[in-house]
Structures are given as structure tokens and as C-alpha cells.
N, CA, C and O atoms as a GROMACS GRO file, in nm:
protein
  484
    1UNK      N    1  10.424  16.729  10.957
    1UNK     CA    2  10.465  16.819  11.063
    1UNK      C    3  10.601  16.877  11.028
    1UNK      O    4  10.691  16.799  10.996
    2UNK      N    5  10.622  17.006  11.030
    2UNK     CA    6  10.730  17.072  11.000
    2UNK      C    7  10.825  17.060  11.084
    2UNK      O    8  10.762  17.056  11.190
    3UNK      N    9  10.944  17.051  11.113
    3UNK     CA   10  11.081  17.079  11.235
    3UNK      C   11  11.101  17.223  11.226
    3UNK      O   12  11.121  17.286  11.122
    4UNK      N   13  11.090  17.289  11.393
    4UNK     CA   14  11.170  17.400  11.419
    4UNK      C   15  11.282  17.430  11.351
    4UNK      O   16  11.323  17.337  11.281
    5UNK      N   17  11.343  17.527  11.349
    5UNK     CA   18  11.476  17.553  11.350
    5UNK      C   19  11.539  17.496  11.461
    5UNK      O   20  11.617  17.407  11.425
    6UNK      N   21  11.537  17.514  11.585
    6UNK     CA   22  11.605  17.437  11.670
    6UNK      C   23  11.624  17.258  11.619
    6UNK      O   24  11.727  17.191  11.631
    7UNK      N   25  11.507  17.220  11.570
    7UNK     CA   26  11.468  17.090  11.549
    7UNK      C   27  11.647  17.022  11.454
    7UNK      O   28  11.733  16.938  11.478
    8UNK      N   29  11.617  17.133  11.336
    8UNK     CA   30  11.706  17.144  11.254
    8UNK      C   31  11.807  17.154  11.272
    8UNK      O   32  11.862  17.065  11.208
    9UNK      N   33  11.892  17.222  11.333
    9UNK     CA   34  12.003  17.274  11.401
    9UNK      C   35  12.058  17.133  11.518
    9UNK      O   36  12.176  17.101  11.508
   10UNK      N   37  11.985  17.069  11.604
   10UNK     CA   38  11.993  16.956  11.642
   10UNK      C   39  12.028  16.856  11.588
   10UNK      O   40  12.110  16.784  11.645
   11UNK      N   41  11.974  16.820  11.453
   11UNK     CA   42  12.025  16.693  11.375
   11UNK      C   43  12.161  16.697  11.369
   11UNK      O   44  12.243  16.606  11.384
   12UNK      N   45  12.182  16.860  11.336
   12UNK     CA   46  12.284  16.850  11.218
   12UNK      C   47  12.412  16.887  11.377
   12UNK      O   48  12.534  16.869  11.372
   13UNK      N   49  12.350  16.928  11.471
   13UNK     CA   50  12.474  16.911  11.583
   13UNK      C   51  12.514  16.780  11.617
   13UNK      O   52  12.625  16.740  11.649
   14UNK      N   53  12.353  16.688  11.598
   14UNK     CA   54  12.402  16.553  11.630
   14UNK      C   55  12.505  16.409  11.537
   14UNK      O   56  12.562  16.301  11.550
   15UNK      N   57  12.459  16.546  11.423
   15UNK     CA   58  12.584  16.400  11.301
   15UNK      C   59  12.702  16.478  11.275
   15UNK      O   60  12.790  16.435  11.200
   16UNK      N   61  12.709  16.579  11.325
   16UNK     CA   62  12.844  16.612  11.334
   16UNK      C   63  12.958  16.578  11.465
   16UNK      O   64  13.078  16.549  11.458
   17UNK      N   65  12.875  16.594  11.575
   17UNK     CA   66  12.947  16.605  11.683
   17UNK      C   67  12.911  16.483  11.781
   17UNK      O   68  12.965  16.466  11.890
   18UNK      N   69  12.790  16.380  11.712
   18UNK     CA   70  12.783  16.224  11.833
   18UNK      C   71  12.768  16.151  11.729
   18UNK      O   72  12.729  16.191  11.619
   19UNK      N   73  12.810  16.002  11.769
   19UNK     CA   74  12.795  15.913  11.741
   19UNK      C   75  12.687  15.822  11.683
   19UNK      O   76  12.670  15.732  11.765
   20UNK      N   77  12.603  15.807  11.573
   20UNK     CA   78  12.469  15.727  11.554
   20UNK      C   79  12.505  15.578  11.667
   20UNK      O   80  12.600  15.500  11.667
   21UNK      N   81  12.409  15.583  11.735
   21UNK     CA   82  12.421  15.440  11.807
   21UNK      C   83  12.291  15.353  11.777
   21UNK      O   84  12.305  15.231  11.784
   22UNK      N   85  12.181  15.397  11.747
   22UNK     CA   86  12.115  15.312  11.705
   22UNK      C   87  11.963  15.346  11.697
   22UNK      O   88  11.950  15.467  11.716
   23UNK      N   89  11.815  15.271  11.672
   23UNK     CA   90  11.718  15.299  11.602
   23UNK      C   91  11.606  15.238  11.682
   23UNK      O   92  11.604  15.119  11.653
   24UNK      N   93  11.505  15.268  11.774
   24UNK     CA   94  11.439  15.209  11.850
   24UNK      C   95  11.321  15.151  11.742
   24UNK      O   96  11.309  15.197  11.628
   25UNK      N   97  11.234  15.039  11.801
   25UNK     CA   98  11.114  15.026  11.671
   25UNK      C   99  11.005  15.168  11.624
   25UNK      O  100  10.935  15.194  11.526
   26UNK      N  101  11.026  15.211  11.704
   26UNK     CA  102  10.953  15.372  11.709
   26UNK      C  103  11.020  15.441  11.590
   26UNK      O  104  10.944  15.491  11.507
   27UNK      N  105  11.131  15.450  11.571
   27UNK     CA  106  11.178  15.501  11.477
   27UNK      C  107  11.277  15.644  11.526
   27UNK      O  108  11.315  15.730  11.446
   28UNK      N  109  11.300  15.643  11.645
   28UNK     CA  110  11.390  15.731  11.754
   28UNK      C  111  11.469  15.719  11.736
   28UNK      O  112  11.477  15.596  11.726
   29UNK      N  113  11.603  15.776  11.711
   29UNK     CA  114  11.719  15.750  11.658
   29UNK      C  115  11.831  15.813  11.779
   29UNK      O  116  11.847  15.932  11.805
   30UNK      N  117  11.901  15.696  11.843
   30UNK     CA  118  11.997  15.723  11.953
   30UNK      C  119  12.139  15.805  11.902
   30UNK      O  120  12.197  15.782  11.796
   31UNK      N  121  12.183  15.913  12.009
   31UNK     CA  122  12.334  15.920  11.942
   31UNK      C  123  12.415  15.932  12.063
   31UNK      O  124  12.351  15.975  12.159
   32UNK      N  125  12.552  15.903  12.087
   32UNK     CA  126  12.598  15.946  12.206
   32UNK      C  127  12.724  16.066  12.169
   32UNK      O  128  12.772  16.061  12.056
   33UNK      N  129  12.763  16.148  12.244
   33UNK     CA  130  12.863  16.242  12.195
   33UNK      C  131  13.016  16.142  12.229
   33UNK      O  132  13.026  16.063  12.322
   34UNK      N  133  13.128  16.172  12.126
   34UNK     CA  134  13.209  16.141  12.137
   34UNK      C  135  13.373  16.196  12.260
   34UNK      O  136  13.492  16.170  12.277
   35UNK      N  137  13.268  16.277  12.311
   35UNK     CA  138  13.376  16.314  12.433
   35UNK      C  139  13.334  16.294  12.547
   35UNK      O  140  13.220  16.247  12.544
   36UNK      N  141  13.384  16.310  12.672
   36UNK     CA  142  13.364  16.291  12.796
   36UNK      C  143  13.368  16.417  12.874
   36UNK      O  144  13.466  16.491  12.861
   37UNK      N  145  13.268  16.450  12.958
   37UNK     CA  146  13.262  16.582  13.014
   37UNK      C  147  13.239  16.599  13.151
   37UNK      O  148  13.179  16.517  13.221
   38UNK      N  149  13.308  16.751  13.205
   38UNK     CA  150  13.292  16.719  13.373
   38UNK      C  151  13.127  16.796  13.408
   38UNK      O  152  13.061  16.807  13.510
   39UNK      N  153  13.112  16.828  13.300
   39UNK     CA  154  12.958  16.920  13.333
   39UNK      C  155  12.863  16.738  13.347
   39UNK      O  156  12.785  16.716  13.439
   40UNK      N  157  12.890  16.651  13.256
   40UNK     CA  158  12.798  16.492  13.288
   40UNK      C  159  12.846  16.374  13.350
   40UNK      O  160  12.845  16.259  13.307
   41UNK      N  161  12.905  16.438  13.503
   41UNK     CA  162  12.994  16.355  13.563
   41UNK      C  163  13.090  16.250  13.494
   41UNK      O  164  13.088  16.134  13.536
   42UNK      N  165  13.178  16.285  13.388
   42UNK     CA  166  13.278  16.265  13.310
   42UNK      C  167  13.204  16.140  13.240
   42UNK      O  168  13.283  16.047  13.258
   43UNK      N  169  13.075  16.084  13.159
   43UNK     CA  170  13.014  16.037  13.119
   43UNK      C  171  13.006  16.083  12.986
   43UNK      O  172  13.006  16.206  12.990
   44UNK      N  173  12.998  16.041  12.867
   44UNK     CA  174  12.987  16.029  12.733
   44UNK      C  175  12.786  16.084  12.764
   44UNK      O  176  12.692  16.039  12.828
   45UNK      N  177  12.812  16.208  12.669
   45UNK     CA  178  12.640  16.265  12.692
   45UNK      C  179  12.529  16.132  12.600
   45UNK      O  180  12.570  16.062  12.507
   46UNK      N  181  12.444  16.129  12.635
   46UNK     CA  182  12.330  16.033  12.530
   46UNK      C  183  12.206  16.113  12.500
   46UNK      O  184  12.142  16.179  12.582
   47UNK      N  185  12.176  16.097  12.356
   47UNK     CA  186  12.074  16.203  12.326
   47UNK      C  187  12.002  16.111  12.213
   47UNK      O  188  12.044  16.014  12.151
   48UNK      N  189  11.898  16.168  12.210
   48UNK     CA  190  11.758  16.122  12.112
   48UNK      C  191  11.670  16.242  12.018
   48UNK      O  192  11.611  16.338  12.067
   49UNK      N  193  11.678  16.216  11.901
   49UNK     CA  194  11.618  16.260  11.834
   49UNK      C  195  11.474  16.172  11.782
   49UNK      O  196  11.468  16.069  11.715
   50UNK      N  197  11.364  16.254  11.841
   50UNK     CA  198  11.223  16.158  11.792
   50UNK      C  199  11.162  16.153  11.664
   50UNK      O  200  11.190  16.257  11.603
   51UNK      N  201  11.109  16.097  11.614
   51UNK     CA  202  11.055  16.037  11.506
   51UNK      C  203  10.873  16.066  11.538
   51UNK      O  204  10.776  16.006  11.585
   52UNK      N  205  10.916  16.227  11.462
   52UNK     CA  206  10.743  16.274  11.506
   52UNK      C  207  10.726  16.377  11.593
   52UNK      O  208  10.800  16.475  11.590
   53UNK      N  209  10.632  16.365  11.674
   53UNK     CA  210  10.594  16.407  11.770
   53UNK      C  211  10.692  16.381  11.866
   53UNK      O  212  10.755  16.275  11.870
   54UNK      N  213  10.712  16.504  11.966
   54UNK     CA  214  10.828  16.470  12.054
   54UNK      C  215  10.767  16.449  12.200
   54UNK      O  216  10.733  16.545  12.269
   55UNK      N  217  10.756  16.314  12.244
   55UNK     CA  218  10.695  16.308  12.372
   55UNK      C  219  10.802  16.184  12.425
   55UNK      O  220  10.860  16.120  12.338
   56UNK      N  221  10.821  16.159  12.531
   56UNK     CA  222  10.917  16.150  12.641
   56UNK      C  223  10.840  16.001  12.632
   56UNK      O  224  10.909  15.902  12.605
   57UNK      N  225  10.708  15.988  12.653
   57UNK     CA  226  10.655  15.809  12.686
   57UNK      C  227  10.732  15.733  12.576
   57UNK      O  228  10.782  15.624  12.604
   58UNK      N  229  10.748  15.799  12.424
   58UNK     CA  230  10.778  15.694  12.314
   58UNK      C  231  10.930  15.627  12.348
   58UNK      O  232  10.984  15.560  12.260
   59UNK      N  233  10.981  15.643  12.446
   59UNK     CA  234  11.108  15.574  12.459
   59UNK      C  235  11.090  15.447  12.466
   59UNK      O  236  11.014  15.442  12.563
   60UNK      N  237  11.110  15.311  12.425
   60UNK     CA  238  11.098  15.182  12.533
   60UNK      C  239  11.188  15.187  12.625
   60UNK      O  240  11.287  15.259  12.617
   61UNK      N  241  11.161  15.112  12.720
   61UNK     CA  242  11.213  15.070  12.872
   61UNK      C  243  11.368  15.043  12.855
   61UNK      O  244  11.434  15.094  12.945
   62UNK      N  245  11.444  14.969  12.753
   62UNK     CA  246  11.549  14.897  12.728
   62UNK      C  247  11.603  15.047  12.687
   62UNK      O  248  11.694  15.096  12.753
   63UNK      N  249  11.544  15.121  12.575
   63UNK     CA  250  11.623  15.235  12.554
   63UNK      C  251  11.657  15.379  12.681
   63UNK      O  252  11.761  15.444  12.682
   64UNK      N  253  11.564  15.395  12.757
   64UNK     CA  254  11.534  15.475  12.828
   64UNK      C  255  11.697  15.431  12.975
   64UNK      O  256  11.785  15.499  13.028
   65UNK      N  257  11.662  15.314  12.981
   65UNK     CA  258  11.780  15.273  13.093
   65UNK      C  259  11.914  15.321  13.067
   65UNK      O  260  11.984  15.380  13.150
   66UNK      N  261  11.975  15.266  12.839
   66UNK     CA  262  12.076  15.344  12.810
   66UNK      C  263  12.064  15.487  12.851
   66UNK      O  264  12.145  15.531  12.932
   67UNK      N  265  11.997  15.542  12.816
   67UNK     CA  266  11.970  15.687  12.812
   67UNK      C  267  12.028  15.789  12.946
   67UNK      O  268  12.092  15.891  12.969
   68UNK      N  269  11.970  15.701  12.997
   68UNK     CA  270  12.004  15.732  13.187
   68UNK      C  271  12.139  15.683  13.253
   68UNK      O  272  12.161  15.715  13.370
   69UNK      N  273  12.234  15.602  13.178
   69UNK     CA  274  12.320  15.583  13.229
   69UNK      C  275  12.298  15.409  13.337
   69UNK      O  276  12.383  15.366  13.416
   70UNK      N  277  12.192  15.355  13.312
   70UNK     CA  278  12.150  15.282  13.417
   70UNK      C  279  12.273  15.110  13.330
   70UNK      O  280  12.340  15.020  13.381
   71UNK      N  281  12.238  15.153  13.186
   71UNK     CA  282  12.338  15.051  13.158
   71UNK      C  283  12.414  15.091  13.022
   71UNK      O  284  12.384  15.178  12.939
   72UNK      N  285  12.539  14.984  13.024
   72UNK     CA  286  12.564  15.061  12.868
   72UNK      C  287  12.544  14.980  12.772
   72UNK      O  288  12.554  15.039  12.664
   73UNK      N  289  12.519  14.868  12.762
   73UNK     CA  290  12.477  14.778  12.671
   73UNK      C  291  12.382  14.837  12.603
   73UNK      O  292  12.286  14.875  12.669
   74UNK      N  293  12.380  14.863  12.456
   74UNK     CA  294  12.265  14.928  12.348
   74UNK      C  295  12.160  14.814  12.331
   74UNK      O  296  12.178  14.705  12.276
   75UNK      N  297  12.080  14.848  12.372
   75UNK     CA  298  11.921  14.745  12.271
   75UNK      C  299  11.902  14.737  12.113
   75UNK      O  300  11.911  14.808  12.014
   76UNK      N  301  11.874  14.618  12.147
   76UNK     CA  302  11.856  14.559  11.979
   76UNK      C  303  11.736  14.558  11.975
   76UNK      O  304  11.672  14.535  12.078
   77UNK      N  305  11.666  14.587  11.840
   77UNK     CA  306  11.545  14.572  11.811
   77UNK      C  307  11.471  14.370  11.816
   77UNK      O  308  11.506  14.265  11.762
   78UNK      N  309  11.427  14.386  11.854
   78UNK     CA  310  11.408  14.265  11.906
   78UNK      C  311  11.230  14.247  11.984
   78UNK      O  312  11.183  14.249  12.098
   79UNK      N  313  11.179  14.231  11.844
   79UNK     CA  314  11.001  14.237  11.905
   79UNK      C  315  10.916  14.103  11.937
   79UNK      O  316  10.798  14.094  11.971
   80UNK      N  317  11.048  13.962  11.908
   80UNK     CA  318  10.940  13.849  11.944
   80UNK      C  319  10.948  13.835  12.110
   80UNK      O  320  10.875  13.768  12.182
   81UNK      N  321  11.026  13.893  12.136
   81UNK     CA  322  11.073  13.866  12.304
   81UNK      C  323  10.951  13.925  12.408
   81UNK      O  324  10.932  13.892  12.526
   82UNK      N  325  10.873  14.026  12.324
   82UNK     CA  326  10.791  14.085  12.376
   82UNK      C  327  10.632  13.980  12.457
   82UNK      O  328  10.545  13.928  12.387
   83UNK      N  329  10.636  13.974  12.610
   83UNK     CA  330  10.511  13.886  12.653
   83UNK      C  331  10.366  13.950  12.570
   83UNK      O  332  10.362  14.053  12.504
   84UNK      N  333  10.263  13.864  12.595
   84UNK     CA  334  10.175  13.894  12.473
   84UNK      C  335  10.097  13.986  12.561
   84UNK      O  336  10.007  14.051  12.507
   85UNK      N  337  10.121  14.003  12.706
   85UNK     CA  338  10.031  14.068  12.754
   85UNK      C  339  10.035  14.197  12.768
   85UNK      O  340   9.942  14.268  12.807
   86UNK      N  341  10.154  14.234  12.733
   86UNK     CA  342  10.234  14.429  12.692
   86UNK      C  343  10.169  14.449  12.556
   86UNK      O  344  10.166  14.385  12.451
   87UNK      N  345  10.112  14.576  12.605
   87UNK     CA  346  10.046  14.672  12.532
   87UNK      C  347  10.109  14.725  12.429
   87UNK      O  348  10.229  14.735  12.454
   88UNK      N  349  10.075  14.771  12.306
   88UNK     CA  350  10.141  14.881  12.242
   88UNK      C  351  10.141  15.002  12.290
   88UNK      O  352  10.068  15.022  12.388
   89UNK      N  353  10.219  15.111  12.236
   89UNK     CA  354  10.239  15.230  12.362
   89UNK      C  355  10.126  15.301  12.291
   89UNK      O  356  10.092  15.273  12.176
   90UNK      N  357  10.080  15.379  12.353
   90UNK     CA  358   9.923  15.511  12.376
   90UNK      C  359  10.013  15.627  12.356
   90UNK      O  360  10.133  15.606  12.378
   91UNK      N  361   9.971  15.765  12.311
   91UNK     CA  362  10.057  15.857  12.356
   91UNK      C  363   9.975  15.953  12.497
   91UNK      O  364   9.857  15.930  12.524
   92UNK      N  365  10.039  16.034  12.556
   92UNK     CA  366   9.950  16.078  12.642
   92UNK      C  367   9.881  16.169  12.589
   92UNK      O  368   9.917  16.234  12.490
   93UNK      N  369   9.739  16.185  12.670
   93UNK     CA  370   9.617  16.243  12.591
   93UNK      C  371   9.578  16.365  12.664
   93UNK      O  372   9.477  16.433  12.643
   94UNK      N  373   9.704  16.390  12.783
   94UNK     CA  374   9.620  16.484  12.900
   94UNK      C  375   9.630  16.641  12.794
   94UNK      O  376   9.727  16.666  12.722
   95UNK      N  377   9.530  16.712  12.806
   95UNK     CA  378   9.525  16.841  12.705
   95UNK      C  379   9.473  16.853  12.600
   95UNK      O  380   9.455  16.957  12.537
   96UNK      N  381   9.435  16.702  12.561
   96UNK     CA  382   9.376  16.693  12.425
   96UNK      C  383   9.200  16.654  12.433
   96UNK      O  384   9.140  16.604  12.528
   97UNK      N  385   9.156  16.688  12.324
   97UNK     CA  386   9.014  16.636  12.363
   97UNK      C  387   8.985  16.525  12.351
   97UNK      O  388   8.866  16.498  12.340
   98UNK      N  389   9.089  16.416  12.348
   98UNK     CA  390   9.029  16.271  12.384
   98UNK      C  391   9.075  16.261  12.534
   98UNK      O  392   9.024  16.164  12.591
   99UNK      N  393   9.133  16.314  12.588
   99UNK     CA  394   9.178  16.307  12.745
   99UNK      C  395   9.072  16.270  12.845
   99UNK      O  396   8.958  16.293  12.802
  100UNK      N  397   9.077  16.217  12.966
  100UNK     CA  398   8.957  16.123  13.028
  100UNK      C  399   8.934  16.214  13.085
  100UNK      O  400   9.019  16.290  13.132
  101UNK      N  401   8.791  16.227  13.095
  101UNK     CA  402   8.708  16.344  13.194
  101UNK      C  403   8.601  16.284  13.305
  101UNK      O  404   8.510  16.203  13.285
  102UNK      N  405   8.628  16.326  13.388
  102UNK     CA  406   8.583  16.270  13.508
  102UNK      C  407   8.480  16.342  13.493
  102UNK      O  408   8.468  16.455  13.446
  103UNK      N  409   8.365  16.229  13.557
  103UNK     CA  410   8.224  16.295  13.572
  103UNK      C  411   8.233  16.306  13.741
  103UNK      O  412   8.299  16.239  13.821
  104UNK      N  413   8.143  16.411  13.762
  104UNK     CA  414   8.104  16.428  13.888
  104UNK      C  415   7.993  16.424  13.933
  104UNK      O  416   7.912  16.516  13.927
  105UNK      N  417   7.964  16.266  14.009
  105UNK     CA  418   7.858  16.202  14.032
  105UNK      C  419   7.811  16.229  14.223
  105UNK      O  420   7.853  16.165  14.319
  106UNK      N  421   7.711  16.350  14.224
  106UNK     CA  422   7.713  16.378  14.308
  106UNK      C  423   7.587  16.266  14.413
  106UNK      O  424   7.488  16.234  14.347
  107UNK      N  425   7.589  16.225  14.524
  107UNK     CA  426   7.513  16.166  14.555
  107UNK      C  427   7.394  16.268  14.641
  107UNK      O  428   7.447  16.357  14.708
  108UNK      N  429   7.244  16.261  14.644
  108UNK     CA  430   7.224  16.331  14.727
  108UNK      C  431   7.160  16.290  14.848
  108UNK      O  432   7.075  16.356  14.908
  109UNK      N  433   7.203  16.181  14.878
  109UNK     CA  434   7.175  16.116  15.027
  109UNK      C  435   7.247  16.101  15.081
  109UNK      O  436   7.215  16.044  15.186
  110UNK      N  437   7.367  16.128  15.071
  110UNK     CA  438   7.492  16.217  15.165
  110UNK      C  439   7.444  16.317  15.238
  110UNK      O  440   7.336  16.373  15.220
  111UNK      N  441   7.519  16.342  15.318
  111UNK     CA  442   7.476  16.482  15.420
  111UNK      C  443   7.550  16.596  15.385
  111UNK      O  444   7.514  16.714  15.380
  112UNK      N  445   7.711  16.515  15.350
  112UNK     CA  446   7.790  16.618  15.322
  112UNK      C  447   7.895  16.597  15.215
  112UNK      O  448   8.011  16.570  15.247
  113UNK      N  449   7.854  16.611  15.077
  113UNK     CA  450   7.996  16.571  14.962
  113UNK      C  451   8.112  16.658  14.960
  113UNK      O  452   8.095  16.773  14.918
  114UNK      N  453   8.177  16.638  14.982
  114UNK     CA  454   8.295  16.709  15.030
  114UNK      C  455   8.412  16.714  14.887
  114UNK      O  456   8.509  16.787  14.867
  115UNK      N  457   8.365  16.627  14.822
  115UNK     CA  458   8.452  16.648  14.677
  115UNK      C  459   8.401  16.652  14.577
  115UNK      O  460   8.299  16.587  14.553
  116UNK      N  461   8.461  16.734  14.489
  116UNK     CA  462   8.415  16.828  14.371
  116UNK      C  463   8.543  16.833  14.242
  116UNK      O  464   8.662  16.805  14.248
  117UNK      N  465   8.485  16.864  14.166
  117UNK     CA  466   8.585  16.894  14.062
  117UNK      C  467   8.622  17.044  14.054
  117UNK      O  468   8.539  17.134  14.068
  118UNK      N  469   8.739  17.060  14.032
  118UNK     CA  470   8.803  17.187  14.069
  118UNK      C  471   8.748  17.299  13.960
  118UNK      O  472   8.829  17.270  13.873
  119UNK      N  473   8.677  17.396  13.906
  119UNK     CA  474   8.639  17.474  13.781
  119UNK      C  475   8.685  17.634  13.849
  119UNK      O  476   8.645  17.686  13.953
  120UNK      N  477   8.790  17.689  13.739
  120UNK     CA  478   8.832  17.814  13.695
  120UNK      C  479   8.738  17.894  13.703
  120UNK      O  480   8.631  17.862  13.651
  121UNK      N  481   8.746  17.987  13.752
  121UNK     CA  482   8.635  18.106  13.737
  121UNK      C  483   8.666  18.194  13.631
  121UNK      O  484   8.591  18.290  13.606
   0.00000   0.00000   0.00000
């Protein structure tokens, strides 16, 4: 997969002007900017560059909280901690042709089915 120009232009804003903070197992690479601003309620900005495909689910939970300001402690890669019953992540499929398609199972000993699947004219 090729990078935009924007794509491009991003890296190179981000190793010039933030901080590398660190590397999720995904392969997402954290940076934070080195100044403080009143446009991000005087907060040090936090930004991510993805590894791939750019979709918003590949964050983990631990990284996503930095991200948001919820904490400042950085996550360590750290995969035995993981319970056995967490999934590996899926990416989302809505738009794609593996995406789940609802069948519409009409009954006809109803009097009145009142729901339908919505189709474009």
C-alpha cells in the first residue's frame, strides 16, 4: 500500500516537531508534540501514526486512554498479562464484502410484518 502525500508529510512533521513515545504490538507508533497549547486546553498534543491501514479500532485500550488524555502513564508492550478470553482484534468489515448481511426472514402467518430491510431505489 502506497502513503499519500499527506501520509508523507505527517511522518516527517511528526519527527521533526513530537516526541517518539512509543510502539503499540500493532506496530502504531505514538508521538506527543513537545509544546503546550491553548488551542488543546494547554495539554502536550498526542498523535499516532498507523502501521497499514488506517482504522481507529487498531488502537489497544491502554493506548487509546494515553491518547485521550485519560492518563499519562505510556503502555508497555506487555502481551502475557493478556486474559485468555480477549480476542485478537478483527478490523471492521462494514462496506466490505465480507460485512454481515442480514437476511430478511419474512414470516407469513403474521398478519402484519412491519419490518423490512431498507433498499435504495
Amino acid at each position: 500500500m502506497s502513503l499519500s502525500y499527506n501520509s508523507w508529510f505527517f511522518k516527517i512533521y511528526c519527527n521533526i516537531f513530537a516526541k517518539k513515545i512509543g510502539i503499540d504490538k500493532y506496530g502504531n507508533t505514538y508521538y506527543q508534540k513537545k509544546n503546550k497549547s491553548n488551542k488543546n486546553n494547554f495539554r502536550q498534543r498526542r498523535l499516532v501514526i498507523y502501521n497499514g491501514i488506517v482504522e481507529a479500532s487498531k488502537i489497544p485500550q491502554e493506548w487509546n486512554a494515553w491518547l485521550h488524555h485519560m492518563t499519562d502513564k505510556v503502555p508497555e508492550i506487555n502481551n502475557s498479562s493478556k486474559p485468555k478470553w480477549v480476542k485478537e482484534h478483527v478490523p471492521n468489515l462494514t462496506g466490505t464484502p465480507y460485512a454481515y448481511e442480514y437476511k430478511d426472514r419474512k414470516d407469513s402467518s403474521k398478519v402484519k410484518n412491519i419490518y423490512s430491510i431498507w433498499k435504495p431505489k
